[in-house]
N, C-alpha and C positions, 0 to 999 in steps of 0.2 A: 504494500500500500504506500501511495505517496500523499501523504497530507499536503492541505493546501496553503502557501508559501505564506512570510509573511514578507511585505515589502518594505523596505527600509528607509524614508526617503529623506537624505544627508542634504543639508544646505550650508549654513556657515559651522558646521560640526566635523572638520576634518581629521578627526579624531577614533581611534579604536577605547580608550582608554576615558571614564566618567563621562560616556557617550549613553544616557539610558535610554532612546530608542532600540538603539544595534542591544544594549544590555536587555533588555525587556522582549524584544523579541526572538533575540537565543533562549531564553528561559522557558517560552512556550514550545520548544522542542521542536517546531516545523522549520522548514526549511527557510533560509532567513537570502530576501535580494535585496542589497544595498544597492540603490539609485539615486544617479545624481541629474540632475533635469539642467539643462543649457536654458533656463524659461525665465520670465517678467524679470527677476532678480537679476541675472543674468545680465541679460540686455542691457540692462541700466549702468552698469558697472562704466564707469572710468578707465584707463587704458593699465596705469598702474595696478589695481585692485584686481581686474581681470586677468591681467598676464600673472601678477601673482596666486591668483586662484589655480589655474592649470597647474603650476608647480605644485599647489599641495595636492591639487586631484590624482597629480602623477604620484608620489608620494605614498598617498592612498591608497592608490589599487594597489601599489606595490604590497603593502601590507597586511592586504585582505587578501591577494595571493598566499602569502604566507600564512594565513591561517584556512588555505582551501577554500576563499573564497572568491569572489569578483567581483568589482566598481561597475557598474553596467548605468553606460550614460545615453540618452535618450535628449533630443531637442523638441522644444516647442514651446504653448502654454501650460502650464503646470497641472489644468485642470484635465487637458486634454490627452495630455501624455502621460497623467497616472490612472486615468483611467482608462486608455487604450493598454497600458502593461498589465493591469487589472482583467482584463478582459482575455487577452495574452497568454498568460503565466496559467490563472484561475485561483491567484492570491484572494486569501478569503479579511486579510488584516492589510492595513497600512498605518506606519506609526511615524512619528513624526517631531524633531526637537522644536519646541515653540518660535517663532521669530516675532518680534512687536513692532518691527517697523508700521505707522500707522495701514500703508497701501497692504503690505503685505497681510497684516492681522486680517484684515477685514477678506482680502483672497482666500489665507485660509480657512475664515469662519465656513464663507459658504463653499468650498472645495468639500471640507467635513462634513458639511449637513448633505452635499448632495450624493457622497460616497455613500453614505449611512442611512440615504433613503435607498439609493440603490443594493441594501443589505452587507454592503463592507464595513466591517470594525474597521474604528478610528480611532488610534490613543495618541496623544499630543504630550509631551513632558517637558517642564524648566530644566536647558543644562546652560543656555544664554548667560543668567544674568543667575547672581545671590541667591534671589529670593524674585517672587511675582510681581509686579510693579504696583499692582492695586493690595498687596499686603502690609505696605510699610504706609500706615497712616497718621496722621495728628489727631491727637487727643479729641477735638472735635469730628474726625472720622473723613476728612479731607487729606488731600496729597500735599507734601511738601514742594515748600517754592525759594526757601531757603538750602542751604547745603548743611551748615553747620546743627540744626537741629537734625537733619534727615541723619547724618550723619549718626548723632547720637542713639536714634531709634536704630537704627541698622547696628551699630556694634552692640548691645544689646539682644540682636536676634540670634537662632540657633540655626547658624545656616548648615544645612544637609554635605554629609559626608559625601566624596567621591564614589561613582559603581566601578569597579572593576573591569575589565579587558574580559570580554566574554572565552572561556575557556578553550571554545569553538563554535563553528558558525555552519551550521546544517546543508550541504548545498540541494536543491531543489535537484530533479529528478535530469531537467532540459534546462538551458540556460538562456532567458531569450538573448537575441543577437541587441548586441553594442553599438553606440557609434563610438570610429575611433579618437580621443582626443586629441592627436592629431589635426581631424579635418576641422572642430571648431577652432583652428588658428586663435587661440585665447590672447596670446600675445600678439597678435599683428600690427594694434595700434601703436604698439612700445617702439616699432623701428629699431634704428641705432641703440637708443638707448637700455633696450633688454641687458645689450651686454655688461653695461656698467655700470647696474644694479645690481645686475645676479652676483656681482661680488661680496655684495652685503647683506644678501637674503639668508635665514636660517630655516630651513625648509621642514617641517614636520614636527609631529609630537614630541619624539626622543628629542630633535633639538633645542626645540620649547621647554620642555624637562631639565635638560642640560642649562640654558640659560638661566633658569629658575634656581635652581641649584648654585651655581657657579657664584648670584646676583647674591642669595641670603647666606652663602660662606664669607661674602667678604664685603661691596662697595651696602649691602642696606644698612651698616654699620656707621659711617658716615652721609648717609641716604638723607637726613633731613638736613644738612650742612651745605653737602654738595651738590645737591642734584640740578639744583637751575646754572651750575655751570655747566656750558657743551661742549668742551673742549675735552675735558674729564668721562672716564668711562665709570659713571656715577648711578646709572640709571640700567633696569631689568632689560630694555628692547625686546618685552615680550607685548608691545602691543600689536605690532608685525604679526606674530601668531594668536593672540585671541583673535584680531580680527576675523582671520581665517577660521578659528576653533581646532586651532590644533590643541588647544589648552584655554582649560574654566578659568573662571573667577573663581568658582569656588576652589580648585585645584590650588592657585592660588593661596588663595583667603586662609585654606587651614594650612598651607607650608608656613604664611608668613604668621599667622597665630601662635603656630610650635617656637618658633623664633622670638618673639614677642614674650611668652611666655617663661622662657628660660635665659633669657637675656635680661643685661642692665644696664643701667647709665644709659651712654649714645647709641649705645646697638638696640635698646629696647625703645628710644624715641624714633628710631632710624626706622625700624619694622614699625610702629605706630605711622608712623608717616606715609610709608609703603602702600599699608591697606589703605588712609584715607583715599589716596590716590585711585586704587581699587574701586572704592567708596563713591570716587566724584564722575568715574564712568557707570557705574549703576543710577545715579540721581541721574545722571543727563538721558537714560533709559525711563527713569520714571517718569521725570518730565516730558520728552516724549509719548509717553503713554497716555498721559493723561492729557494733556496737551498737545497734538499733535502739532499746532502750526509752528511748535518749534523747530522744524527741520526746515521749512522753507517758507514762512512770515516772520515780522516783528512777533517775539515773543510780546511782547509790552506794545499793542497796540496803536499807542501814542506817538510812536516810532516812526509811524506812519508818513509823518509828517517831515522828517529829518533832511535835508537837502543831498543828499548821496547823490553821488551821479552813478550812470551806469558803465558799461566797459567805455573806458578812455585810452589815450595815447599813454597817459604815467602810469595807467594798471596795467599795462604790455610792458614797458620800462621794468614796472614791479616784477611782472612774471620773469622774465629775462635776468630778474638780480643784478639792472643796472639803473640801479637808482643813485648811486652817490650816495648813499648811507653804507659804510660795511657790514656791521651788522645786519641790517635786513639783506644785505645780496648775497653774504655768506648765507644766511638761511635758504632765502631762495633756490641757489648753488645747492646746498648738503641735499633738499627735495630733489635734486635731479638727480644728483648722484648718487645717494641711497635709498630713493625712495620713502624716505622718512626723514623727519624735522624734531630737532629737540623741543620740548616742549616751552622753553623759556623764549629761544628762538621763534617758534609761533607765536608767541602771544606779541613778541616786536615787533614780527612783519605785517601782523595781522592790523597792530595798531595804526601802524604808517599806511598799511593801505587804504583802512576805514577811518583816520585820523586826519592825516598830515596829508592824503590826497583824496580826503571826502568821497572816497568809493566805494558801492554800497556790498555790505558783507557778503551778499550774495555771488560776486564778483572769484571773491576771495574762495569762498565756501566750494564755488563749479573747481577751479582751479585744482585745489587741494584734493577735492574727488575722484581726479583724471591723474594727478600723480602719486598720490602716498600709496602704498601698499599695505600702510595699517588704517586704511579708511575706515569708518567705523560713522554711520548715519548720524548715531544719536552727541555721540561724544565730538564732533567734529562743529556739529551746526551747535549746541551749544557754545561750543567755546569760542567760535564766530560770534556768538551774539553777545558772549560773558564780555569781550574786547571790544567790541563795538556800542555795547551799551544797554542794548537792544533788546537785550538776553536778562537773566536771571541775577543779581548781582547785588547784596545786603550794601556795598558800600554807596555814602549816604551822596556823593561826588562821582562829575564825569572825568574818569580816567584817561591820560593819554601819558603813552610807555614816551618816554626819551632815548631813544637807541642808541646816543654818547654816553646817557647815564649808565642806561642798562649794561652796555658792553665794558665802562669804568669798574665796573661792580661784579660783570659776571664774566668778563674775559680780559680782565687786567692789562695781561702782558700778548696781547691779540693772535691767542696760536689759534683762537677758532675762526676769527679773519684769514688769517692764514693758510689754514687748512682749505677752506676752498675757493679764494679768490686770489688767482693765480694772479692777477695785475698787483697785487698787493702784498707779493713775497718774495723776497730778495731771488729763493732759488722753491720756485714751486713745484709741491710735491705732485704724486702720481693723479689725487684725488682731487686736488684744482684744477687738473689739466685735461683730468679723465672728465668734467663738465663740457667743454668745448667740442669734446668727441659725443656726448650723451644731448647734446642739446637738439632742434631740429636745424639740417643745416640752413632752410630759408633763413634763420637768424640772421645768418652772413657771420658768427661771430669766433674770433681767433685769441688767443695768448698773446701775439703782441700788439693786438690794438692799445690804447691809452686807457685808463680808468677813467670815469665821468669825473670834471676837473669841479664837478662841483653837485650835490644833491638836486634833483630836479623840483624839488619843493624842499625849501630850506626845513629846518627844525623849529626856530622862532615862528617863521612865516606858518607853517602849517597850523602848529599850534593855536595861533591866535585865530586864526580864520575857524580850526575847530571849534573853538571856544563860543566864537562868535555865532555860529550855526547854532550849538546850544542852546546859547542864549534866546535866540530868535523862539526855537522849538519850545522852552519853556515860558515863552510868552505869550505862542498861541494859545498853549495850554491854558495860560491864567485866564 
C-alpha cells in the first residue's frame, strides 16, 4: 500500500533543521514532497534577494538528497500549482510555515479554505517569527506601537523550543517531475555582479549555524560597545540567512538566552543587546501585521503631506555612492559588493537620502529591495520609515544623522571609507575595486576617475532645508 503523500510546501524556510512543517509531516509517517513554487512571492523578488534565493534552493535539494529525498520545484501561481500537484501526486495533506507579509497572508487564507473545501488537510505552523504577531498585546489588548514596551512583553514570553531534523523523510511511491533550477535563471538580473557577491555569501543552514556559533564564542561579548562600528567584524551577519530561513529566530533566541544566562558583566549586556536586536525585527513583523501600510505608506499618516520628491538626478548620485559624503558612498559601495549594508551604515545613507536630498523613503526602500540579499519586507520598510520619520519612533524630535558626525564617532580612523571607496585610498584594496567590476557598466564608472570635489547637497545646506520642510509639515498640521 502506498498512503497518500503529504506535500510540503517551503517558502522563506530553507531549512531541514526547527522546520515544523517538513517536522510535522515526517511524523504522520506518509510519504513526505517538499515543494518549492517559483509563484507571486517569487516574482516580486528584487534581483539581489532572488539570485540569493537559488543559492539556498540549490543548497537545499542538496540536502534533502541526503536524506532520500527531493526539492521538486514547480512554476506558477501558488494556488494553481499546489493544486494541480494535488491532483498529481493524490496528496491527501498540504502543510505549510506561516508567512505574514500583508498580500501574502490574505493569499494564503483563501488558498487554505479552498484546498479544505476541496477535502485536503491544511496545517499552517509559526517557524517565521518568536511568537504570532497578534499574541504579544498591551494590557488594554491592542498591539504595540512603541518598541521599548513590546520589547518588555516579548522577553517575558516563553518562546517554543526548536523541532529537530526529521530522522527521515518517507519518499512517495513516483516522484512527480521537477522543473530544473537551472531554467528559472534566478540570478539573471545580478549580471556582472553575481560574481562579486558570491564572495561574501554564507550559503545554508550549517553555515548559519556556524556563524551563530562563531558570533556568541567571541564578538557578542563586546556586541553592545561595538556593533555600530562597520569597519569591525562586530556583528552575527546572520540576517543574510534568516532572510532566506536557513535559521529561526527562535534558533537564535534560545542560543543567545544560554549565553545571557551564564555570562556576566559585558558578555551578558552584549547577549542582552543581541536579542533586542532579534526583538526589533519581530516588532517591525508585528507592526506589519497589524498595520499593514507599513510596508509601502506613511506609517503616520500625516506624513502625507511631507515634500519628498520622487526619483531624482541626487537619488541616482545616491545609488551610485557618488554623493560626496564618504560615509554614505562607502555604504552604498559595501551594498554592491556584499550585498548587505551594516546597519549603522543604513541608517546614514538612509538619512541623507530622505534628509539632506528630500527623497521620499520609498525611493530608498525599491533600491534596497533589488540589492540586499538579506531583504526582509517587514524589517526593511520599517527602518525606512524609523529614518525618515515617517515610521514608528518614541523620540519626541525630527532626527537627521550627520555623516561627518557619524563617521567621527563610528569610523575614526576611516578604514571603513577605505575599505570601499577606492578614490579614497592611498593603495585600494581588492573590495573597492571589486565595486567598479560589480556595478552596471552603463554607469560608465572607473578607479581612476576623481572623487566628487564636493557633496552634491552640502551637510548644513541639506539640513536646514530639512528642517524647514518640517516645519512647514507641522504647521499644516496645527
Amino acid at each position: 500500500m502506498h498512503p497518500e503523500p503529504v506535500i510540503v510546501w517551503l517558502r522563506r524556510d530553507l531549512r531541514l533543521a526547527d522546520n515544523p512543517a517538513l517536522h510535522a509531516a515526517a511524523a504522520t509517517g506518509r510519504p513526505v514532497l517538499p515543494v518549492f513554487l517559483h509563484d507571486e512571492m517569487v516574482a516580486a523578488m528584487g534581483a539581489a534577494p532572488r539570485w540569493r534565493l537559488g543559492l539556498g534552493l540549490e543548497h537545499l535539494a542538496a540536502r534533502l538528497q541526503a536524506l532520500g529525498s527531493r526539492l521538486i520545484l514547480r512554476r506558477g501561481p501558488a494556488g494553481a500549482a499546489l493544486r494541480g500537484l494535488v491532483a498529481e501526486t493524490g496528496a491527501a495533506a498540504v502543510y505549510w510555515n506561516r508567512l505574514y507579509d500583508p498580500a501574502l497572508r490574505a493569499r494564503d487564507a483563501d488558498l487554505k479554505s479552498a484546498l479544505r473545501t476541496a477535502g485536503v488537510e491544511v496545517c499552517s505552523f509559526n517557524a517565521t517569527l518568536l511568537t504570532e504577531p497578534d499574541r504579544v498585546r498591551t494590557g488594554q489588548g491592542g498591539f504595540y506601537r512603541v518598541y521599548s514596551p513590546f520589547w518588555r512583553a516579548l522577553r517575558g514570553r516563553d518562546i517554543a523550543a526548536p523541532v529537530p531534523v526529521p530522522a527521515a523523510l518517507r519518499p512517495p511511491a513516483d516522484w512527480p517531475v521537477s522543473d530544473a533550477l537551472a531554467d528559472w535563471r534566478l540570478g539573471a538580473a545580478m549580471h556582472r555582479g553575481a560574481a562579486v557577491v558570491a564572495a561574501h555569501v554564507a550559503v545554508g543552514e550549517d553555515a548559519a549555524r556556524e556563524r551563530l556559533a562563531r558570533f556568541l564564542a567571541g564578538p557578542v561579548g563586546t556586541y553592545r560597545d561595538r556593533r555600530d562600528h562597520p569597519a569591525e567584524a562586530a556583528t552575527s551577519r546572520l540576517s543574510e540567512n534568516l532572510a532566506c530561513g536557513e535559521i529561526t529566530a527562535r534558533t537564535i533566541w534560545h542560543a543567545g538566552m544560554r549565553v545571557l544566562e551564564q555570562a556576566q558583566g559585558q558578555a551578558a549586556k552584549g547577549a542582552e543587546h543581541f536579542l533586542k536586536e532579534l526583538a526589533w525585527r519581530e516588532f517591525a513583523w508585528h507592526l506589519a501585521f497589524h498595520s499593514p501600510e507599513l510596508t509601502d505608506r506613511n506609517w503616520r499618516p500625516e506624513w502625507d503631506g511631507f515634500p519628498w520628491r520622487g526619483d531624482n538626478p541626487d537619488a541616482e548620485a545616491w545609488r551610485q555612492g557618488r554623493t560626496g559624503v564618504p560615509m554614505v558612498d562607502a555604504a552604498m559601495r559595501e551594498l554592491y559588493v556584499t550585498g548587505t549594508m551594516h546597519n549603522r551604515a543604513r541608517m546614514i545613507a538612509a538619512s541623507y537620502l530622505t534628509k539632506h536630498l528630500l527623497t521620499h523613503w520609498q525611493v530608498g526602500q525599491a533600491w534596497f529591495a533589488d540589492c540586499l540579499i538579506d531583504w526582509d519586507p517587514a524589517s526593511n520598510a520599517m527602518g525606512w520609515q524609523w529614518v525618515a520619520g515617517s515610521g514608528p519612533d518614541a523620540a519626541p524630535y525630527f532626527r537627521i544623522f550627520n555623516p561627518e558626525a557619524q563617521a567621527a564617532r563610528f569610523d575614526p580612523d576611516g578604514a571603513y571609507v577605505r575599505r570601499f571607496v577606492a578614490e579614497l585610498a592611498p593603495q585600494p584594496g581588492q573590495e573597492a575595486l571589486s565595486w567598479f567590476r560589480a556595478v552596471p557598466a552603463a554607469w560608465g564608472l572607473r578607479p581612476d576617475a576623481p572623487y566628487p570635489a564636493a557633496p552634491i547637497v552640502g551637510l548644513a545646506e541639506g539640513r536646514e532645508r530639512a528642517l524647514a520642510a518640517h516645519a512647514r509639515l507641522r504647521g499644516t498640521r496645527a
